[in-house]
N, C-alpha and C positions, 0 to 999 in steps of 0.2 A: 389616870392614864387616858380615858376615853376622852375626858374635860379640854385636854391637853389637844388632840386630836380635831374636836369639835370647832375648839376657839381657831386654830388653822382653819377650816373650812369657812369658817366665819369670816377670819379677813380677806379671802378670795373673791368675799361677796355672796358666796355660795350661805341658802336658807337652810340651817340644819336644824332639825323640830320633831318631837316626837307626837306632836299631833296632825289627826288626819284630814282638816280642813285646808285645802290648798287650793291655790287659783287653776283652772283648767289649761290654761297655758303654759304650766310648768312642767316641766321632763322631769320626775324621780327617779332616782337610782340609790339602790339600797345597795351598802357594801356590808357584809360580813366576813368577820376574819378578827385576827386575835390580838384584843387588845389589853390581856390581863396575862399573868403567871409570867414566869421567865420568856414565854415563847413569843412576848408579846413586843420584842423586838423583829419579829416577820411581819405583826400585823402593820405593826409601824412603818416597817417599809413599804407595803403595800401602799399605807394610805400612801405616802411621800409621793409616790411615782401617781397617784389620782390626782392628788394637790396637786401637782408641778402639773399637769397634763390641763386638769383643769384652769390652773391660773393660765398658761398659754391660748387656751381661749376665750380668757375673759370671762368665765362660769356662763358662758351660752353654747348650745348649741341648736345650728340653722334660724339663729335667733331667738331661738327659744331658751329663759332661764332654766336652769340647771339648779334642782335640790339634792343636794347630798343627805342621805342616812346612815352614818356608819354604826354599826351593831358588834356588841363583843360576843363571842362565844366562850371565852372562857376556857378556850382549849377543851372544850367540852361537846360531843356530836349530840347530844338531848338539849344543850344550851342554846345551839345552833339552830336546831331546828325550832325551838320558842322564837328566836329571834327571825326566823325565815317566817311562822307564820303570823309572827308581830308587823314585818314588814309588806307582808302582802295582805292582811286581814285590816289592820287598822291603819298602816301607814299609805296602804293603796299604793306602792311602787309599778313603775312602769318595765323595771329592771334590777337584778340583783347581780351585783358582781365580786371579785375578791376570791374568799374560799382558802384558807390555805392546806385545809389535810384532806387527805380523800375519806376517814370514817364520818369526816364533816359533809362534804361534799355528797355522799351516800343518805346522808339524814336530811338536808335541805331538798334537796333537788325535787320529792314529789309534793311538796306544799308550795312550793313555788312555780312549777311545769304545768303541774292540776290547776293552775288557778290560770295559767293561761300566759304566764310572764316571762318574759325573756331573763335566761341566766348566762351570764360571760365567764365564764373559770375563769382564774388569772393567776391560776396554781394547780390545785388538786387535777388530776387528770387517771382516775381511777377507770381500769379494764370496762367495768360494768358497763357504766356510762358512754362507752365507747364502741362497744358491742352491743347485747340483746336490748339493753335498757337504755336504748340512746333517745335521742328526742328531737324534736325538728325546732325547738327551739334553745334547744342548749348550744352554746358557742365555747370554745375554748383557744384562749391568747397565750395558750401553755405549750402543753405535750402531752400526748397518752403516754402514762406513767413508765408504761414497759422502754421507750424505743428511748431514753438518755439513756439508761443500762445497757439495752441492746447495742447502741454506736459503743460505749465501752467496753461490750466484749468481743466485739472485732478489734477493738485496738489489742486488745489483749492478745488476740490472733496473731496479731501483723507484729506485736511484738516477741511472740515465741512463747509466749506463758503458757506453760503444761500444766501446771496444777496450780488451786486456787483455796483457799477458806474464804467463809464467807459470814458477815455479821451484818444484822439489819433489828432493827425494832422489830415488835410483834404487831403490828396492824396491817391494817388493807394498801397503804401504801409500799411497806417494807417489803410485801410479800409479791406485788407486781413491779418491785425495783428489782428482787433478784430473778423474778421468773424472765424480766426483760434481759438480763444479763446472762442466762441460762439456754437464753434462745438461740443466740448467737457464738458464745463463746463456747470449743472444740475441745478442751482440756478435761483433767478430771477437779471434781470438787473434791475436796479433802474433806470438809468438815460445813458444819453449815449452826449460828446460833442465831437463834430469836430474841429479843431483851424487851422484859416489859416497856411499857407504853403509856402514856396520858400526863397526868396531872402529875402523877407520883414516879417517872417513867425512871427507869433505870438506869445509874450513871455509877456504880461503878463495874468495869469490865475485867476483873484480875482473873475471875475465872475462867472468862471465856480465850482473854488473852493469852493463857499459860496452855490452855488447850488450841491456840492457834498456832504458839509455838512448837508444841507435840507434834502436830500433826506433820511435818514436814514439807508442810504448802511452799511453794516460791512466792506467794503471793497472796496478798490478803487485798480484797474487795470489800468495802463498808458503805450503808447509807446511813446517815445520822446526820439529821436534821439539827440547826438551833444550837440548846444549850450543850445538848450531848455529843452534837460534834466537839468541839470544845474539849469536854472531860473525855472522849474517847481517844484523841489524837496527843491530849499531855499524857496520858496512860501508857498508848499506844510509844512514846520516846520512853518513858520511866523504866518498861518493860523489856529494853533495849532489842526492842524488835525492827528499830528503824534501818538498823545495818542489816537487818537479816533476811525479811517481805519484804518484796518490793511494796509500798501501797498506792491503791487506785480507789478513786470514791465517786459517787453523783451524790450533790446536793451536802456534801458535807462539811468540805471546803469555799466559802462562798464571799462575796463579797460583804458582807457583813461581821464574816467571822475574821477575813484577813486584818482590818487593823489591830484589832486584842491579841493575836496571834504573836503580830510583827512586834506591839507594845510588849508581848509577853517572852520576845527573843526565842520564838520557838522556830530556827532557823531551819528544822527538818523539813518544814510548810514550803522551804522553797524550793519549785522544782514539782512538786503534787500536782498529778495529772487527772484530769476528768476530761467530761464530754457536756454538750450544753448546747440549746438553739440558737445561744446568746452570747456574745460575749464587750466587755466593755472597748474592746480594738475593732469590731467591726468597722468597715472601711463605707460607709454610706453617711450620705448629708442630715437622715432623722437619728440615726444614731450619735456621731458625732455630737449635733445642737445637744442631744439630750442630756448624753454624759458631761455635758460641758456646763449645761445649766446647772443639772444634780451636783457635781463639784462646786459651782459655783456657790450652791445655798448650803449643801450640809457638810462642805472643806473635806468629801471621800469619793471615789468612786461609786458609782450605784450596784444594786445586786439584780441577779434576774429579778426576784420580786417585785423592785420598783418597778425595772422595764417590761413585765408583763403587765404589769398595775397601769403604768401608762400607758401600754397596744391597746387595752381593754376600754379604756376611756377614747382612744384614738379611732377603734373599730366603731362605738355608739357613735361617736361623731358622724363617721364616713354613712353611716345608714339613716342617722338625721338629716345631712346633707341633702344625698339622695333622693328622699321621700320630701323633702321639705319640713321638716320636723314632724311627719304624720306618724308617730310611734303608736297608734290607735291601727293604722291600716300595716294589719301582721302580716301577709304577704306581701307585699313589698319590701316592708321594713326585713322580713327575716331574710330575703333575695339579695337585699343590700349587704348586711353580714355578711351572707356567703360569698358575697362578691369580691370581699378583705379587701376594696380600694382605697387603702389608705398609707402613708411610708409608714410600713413598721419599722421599730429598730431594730430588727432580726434582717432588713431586708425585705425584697418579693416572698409571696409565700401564697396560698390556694386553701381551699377546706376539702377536706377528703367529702364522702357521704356521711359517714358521722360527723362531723363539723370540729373535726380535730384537726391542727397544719398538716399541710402536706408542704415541708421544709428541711432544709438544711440543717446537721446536724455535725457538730465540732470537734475537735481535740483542742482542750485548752492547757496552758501549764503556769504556774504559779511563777512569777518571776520580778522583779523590783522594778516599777516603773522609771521614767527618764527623771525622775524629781523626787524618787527614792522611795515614794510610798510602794508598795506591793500590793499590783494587781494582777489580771490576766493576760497571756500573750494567745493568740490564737496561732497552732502549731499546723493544722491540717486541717482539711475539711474531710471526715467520715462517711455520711452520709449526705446525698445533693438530692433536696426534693423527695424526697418518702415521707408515707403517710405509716401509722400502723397498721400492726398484725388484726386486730379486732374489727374493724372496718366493714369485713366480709359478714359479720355477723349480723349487722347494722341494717334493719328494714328500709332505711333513708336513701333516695335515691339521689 
C-alpha cells in the first residue's frame, strides 16, 4: 500500500527517501497518516489531494524542490509517534503534515513541536491542541473537532428536534464530536453509546441499535468514521430504523463512502444530512479547478480529506512564497501561515489565536449529481466566519 503511494510521489518528480542525507535546498515535508488496515483508504485520500496539489506546482515550491515523506501509522497512535520521531530525528523534515485521528494527533505532536517543526493538521483537530496545549507552531487546514457537530446541532434546533440518541466510537475524537453537538443542541439526549475503537474497532451495532430504538429518540446523531460508517448505516436500514430516526451524522457519510453506497443501492443515503467546512458545490475558482482536476484523475468526486490534504500543501506554499522559501526563518515563515493567503477550496477564511479557521460552516445533503453520480448539494450556510469554543483557552495571541 505505502509502495503504491510512494511510486505516485515519484512520478510527480517529488524525491521520496527514507535517508537523511539531502541537499540544503530542498523543502521536506513528512506526511503521516494511514496507510495500512481497512482505514487505510483515508490515508489515501489524503495523500491524493498532496499529489494533485503537489503535481500543480510542479513539486517546487518558491523554487525550491519539494521532498515528500509519507509514513504509515498503522492506525496506530505508538505507531505514529515512531514514525513522527523517525521523521524529525533521522529524516530531518522541515514540516509534518496529514494526521488523520486525533489519539494520533495527541502522540505526534510533542516530538515534533519540541523539536522545533512546523505541523499542518489536515484532519485530526482535537480540543487539547486547541486549548491549553496549543502551540505557535501548529497549523490546522481542518476544524477543531467540536464546532462540525456543534453547526449540526443548531441544525437540529432549526429543525425542531426534541429528543436525540446518540452513538460515537470510544476515543478522543468521538468524545469531542458529541460534546461539540451537546454544546449547541437544546433537546434532551435519550441515550448516549460508546463502541470500541482502533485496529479491532467495533462494527457490529445490533445492541446498541435496539437500545436506540427503545429509547424513544426522534432522532439518532452518529460519528463513524471509514469502514464503520459503512457497517453502521447497512445496520442502521436492516434494523428498519430508517422510517423511524430521522438520521443526522459528521464525518460518517462522506465522499469516499458515497460511491459503495450508491454501488451498494443503499437508497436511504439519499437525502442524509450533515454539516462540513467543505463541500464539493462550493461556488469559488480554487475549488471548482480542484474538484474538476480530482474527477478528472480518480473518475469521483473528492472527500474533505483530499481537499484539506491539498489547503495543507496550498497554505506551505503561500508561506514559502512569502519568505522566499526561507523555511529556516520561523518567524516569518510561521506569520505567513497565519496569514492563510492563499485560495483555499473552502473559500476566505482567518486563523483564530490557536491557529484553528475561523470559517464557514455548512448544511450539506446527499443528493444525485447532474450525471447521476451521488454527491453533495450545499443546503444552507450554518455558521459564517466562527472560530471555536477552546480558543479562550489558548495562551497564543
Amino acid at each position: 500500500m505505502i509502495r503504491k503511494v510512494l511510486v505516485g510521489a515519484l512520478a510527480l518528480g517529488l524525491s521520496v527517501s527514507a535517508t537523511a542525507a539531502v541537499a540544503a535546498d530542498k523543502l521536506k515535508i513528512g506526511v503521516i497518516t494511514t496507510l495500512t488496515t481497512p482505514a487505510a483508504v483515508l490515508g489515501e485520500e489524503q495523500m491524493n489531494g498532496i499529489n494533485l496539489a503537489m503535481e500543480n506546482l510542479g513539486g517546487k515550491m518558491a523554487g525550491v524542490e519539494v521532498e515528500v515523506i509519507a509514513e504509515d501509522d498503522g492506525f496506530k497512535p505508538d505507531i505514529g509517534k515512531q514514525k513522527a520521531d523517525k521523521l524529525v530525528s533521522q529524516d530531518n523534515v522541515d514540516i509534518v503534515t496529514g494526521i488523520i485521528w486525533s489519539n494520533t494527533l495527541l502522540a505526534v505532536k510533542k516530538p515534533i513541536l519540541d523539536a522545533g517543526k512546523f505541523l499542518i493538521g489536515a484532519n485530526a483537530g482535537t480540543s487539547n491542541v486547541a486549548g491549553k496545549e496549543c502551540d505557535q507552531n501548529f497549523f490546522s487546514t481542518s476544524w477543531q473537532n467540536d464546532m462540525v457537530p456543534k453547526a449540526l446541532g443548531e441544525v437540529l434546533n432549526q429543525r425542531g428536534v426534541k429528543s436525540l440518541y446518540v452513538m460515537a466510537p470510544n476515543y478522543a475524537a468521538g468524545k469531542d464530536m458529541v460534546a461539540g453537538m451537546k454544546s449547541s443542541f437544546k433537546g434532551e439526549i435519550k441515550g448516549e453509546d460508546y463502541t470500541k475503537w482502533g485496529k479491532d474497532a467495533q462494527l457490529d451495532f445490533s445492541a446498541e441499535l435496539a437500545k436506540a430504538s427503545a429509547s424513544g429518540a426522534e432522532a439518532i446523531f452518529v460519528f463513524y468514521p471509514g469502514k464503520a460508517g459503512g457497517a453502521f448505516l447497512q445496520q442502521f436500514g436492516q434494523a428498519g430504523l430508517a422510517g423511524k430516526m430521522q438520521f443526522y451524522n459528521v464525518f460518517t457519510v462522506d465522499g469516499l463512502a458515497l460511491p459503495k453506497f450508491q454501488a451498494a443501492k443503499m437508497d436511504a443515503v439519499l437525502g442524509a444530512l450533515d454539516t462540513m467546512q467543505w463541500s464539493p458545490d462550493l461556488d469559488n475558482e480554487a475549488n471548482k479547478a480542484f474538484v474538476a482536476k480530482y474527477r478528472e484523475k480518480h473518475g469521483r468526486y473528492p472527500s474533505f480529506y483530499a481537499a484539506q490534504a491539498y489547503d495543507a500543501i496550498n497554505l506551505i506554499n503561500s508561506a514559502m512564497e512569502a519568505t522566499g522559501g526561507k523555511v529556516e526563518d520561523r518567524d516569518a515563515f510561521r506569520a505567513a501561515l497565519k496569514a492563510a493567503n492563499y485560495d483555499s477550496v473552502r473559500g476566505k477564511y482567518s486563523y483564530g489565536n490557536n491557529h484553528f479557521p475561523v470559517q464557514n460552516y455548512y448544511l450539506r445533503k446527499v443528493v444525485a449529481g447532474d450525471d447521476g453520480n451521488w454527491t453533495f448539494k450545499t443546503e444552507a450556510t450554518v455558521y459564517e466566519m466562527t472560530g471555536d469554543d477552546h480558543a479562550k483557552d489558548c495562551p497564543l495571541q
